[in-house]
MARVEX-145245 format. One line per 5 residues: number of its first residue (from 1); their letters; for each residue x negated, y, z of C-alpha. Coordinates in steps of 0.05 Angstrom, whole numbers, plus 32768, in hexadecimal, padded with zeros to 4 digits. Layout:
BEGIN
NUM = a = X Y Z ~ ...
This chain:
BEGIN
1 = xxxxx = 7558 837E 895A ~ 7578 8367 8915 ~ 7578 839C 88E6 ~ 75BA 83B3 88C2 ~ 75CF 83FC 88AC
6 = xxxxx = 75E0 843A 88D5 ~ 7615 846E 88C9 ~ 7610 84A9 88ED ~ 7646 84E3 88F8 ~ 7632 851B 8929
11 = xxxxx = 7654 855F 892A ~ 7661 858E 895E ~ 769F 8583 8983 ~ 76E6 858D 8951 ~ 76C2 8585 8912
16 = xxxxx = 76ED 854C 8900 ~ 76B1 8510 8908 ~ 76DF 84E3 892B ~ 7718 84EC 88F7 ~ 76EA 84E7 88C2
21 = xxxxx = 76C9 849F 88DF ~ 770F 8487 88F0 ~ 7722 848B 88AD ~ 76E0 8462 8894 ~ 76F1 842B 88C9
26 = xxxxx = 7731 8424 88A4 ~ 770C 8427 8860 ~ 76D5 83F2 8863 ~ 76E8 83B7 888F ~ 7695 83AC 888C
31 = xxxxx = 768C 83E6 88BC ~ 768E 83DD 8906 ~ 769D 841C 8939 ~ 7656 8428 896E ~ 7681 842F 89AF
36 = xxxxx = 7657 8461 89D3 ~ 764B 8465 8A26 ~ 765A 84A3 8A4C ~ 7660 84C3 8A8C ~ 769B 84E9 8A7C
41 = xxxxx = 76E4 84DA 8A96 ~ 7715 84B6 8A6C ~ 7745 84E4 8A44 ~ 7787 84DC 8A3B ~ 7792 84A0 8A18
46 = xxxxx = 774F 8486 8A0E ~ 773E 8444 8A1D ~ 7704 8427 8A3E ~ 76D9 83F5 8A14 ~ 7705 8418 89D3
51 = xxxxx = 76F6 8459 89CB ~ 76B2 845E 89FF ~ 7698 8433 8A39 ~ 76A0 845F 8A75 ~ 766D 8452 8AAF
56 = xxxxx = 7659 847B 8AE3 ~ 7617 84AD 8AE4 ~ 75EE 8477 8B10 ~ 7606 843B 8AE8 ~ 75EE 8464 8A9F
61 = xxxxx = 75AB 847E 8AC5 ~ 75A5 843C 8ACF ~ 75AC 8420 8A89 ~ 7579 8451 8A72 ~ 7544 8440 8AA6
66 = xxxxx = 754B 83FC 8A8B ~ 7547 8414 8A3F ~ 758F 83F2 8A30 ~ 7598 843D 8A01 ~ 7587 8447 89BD
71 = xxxxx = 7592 8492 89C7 ~ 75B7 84AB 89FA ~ 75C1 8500 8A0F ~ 75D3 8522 8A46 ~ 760F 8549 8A19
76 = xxxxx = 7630 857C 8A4C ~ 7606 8587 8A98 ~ 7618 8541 8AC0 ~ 7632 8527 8A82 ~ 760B 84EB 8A63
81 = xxxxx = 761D 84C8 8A1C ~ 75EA 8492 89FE ~ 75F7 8450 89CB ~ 75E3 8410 89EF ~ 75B9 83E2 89C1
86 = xxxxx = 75E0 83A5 89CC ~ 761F 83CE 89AE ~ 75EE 83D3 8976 ~ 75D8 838A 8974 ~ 761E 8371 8976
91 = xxxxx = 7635 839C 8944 ~ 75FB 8382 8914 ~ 7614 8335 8928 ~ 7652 8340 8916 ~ 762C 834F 88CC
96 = xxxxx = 7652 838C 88CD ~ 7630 83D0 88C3 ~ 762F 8404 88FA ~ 7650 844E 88FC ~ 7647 8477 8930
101 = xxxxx = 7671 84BC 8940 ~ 7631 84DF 896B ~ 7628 8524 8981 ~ 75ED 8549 895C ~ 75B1 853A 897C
106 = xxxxx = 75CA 84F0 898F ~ 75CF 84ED 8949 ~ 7587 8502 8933 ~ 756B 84DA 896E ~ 7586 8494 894B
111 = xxxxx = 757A 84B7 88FE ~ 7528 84B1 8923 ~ 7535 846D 8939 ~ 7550 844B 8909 ~ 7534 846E 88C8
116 = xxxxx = 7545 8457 8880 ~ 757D 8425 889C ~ 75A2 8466 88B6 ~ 75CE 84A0 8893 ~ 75D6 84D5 88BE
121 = xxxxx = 760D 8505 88AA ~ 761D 8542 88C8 ~ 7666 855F 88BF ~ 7669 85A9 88BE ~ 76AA 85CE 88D3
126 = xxxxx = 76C2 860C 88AA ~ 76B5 8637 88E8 ~ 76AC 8638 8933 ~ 76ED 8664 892E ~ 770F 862C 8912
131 = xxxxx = 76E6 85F7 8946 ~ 76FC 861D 897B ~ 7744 861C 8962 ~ 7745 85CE 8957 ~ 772B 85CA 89A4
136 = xxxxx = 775E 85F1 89B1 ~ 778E 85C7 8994 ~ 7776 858D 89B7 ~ 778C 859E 89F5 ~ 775A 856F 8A14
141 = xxxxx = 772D 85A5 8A34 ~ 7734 85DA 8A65 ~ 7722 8625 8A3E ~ 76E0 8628 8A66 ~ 76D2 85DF 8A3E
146 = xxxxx = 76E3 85FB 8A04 ~ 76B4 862F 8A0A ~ 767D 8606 8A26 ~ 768D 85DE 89E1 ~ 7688 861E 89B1
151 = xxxxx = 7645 8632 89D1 ~ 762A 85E7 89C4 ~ 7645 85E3 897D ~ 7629 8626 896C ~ 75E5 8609 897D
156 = xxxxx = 75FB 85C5 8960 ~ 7605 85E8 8918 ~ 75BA 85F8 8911 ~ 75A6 85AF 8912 ~ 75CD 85A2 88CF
161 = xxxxx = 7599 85A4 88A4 ~ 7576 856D 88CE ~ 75AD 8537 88AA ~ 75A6 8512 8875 ~ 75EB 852F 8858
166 = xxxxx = 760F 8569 886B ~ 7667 8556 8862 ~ 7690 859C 8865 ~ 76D1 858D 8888 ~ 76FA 85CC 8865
171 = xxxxx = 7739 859A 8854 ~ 7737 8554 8880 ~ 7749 852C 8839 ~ 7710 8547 8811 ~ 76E3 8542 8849
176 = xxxxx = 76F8 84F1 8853 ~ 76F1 84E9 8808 ~ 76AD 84FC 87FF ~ 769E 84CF 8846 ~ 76B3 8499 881E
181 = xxxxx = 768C 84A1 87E0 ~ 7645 84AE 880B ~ 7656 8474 8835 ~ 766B 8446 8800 ~ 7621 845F 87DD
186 = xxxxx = 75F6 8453 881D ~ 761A 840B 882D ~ 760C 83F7 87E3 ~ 75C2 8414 87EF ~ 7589 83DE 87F0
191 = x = 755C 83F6 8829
């Protein structure tokens, strides 16, 4: 596999990672989004081969009997996420730099991996009050999912120390700022 740079965003679910990586796409024309895999039904307006590539459970369980996964987690019970290596490798083609938007241990699993050549950031909400609230908000998930999705991020939290960087997401434009500024540093890094 070529080598090229890894950006890593994990999170528990509503910190803001996705926002936050969204706004770095649109920053730095050099950075390419990892499209992750997952078992999970589409939502709302998501689009397949855009936002994730949806496959079945047999069709993932698959991929990772063949080692086509450079991580891949079993999130929520029945429900499977992993990055494929050739999303990776054609990333890397392009000569564009990779950012990922991970949950936690998905993103400590490639941090192992890949080493030096990856930052792994962690962005920490200003409560799971306030998580809970932006789930709310949502209104993507049944309250029993939302639940399910305070318990994880509670656990989620303690791995924090485990990134590279911690970003506080307390105000969205301060938060994207300071993404900026470590990813500008890391991309201008020689490894």
């Amino acid at each position: 596999m070529d080598s090229g740079k890894l950006i890593i965003f994990s999170a528990p679910s509503g910190a803001g990672k996705t926002t936050i990586v969204r706004h770095l796409l649109a920053k730095f024309p050099n950075l390419s989004f990892s499209i992750s895999a997952t078992t999970r039904p589409i939502r709302g307006t998501e689009v397949n081969g855009h936002d994730y590539y949806f496959i079945s459970k047999e069709e993932f369980l698959h991929k990772v009997a063949k080692h086509e996964f450079a991580e891949f987690e079993e999130v929520y019970a029945g429900t499977y996420y992993g990055t494929l290596v050739k999303e990776i490798q054609r990333i890397w083609s392009e000569d564009k730099q990779v950012i990922f938007d991970l949950d936690v241990q998905g993103g400590l699993r490639l941090k192992k991996k890949f080493g030096a050549n990856a930052l792994a950031i962690f962005v920490m909400p200003p409560s799971v009050e306030v998580l809970a609230e932006r789930l709310s908000d949502r209104a993507t998930d049944s309250p029993a999912k939302i639940e399910e999705r305070i318990a994880k991020a509670k656990i989620e939290l303690t791995f924090a120390n485990d990134f590279d960087i911690t970003l506080p997401n307390n105000d969205l434009s301060v938060a994207c700022a300071e993404a900026e500024k470590i990813v500008s540093d890391f991309l201008n890094k020689k490894i």
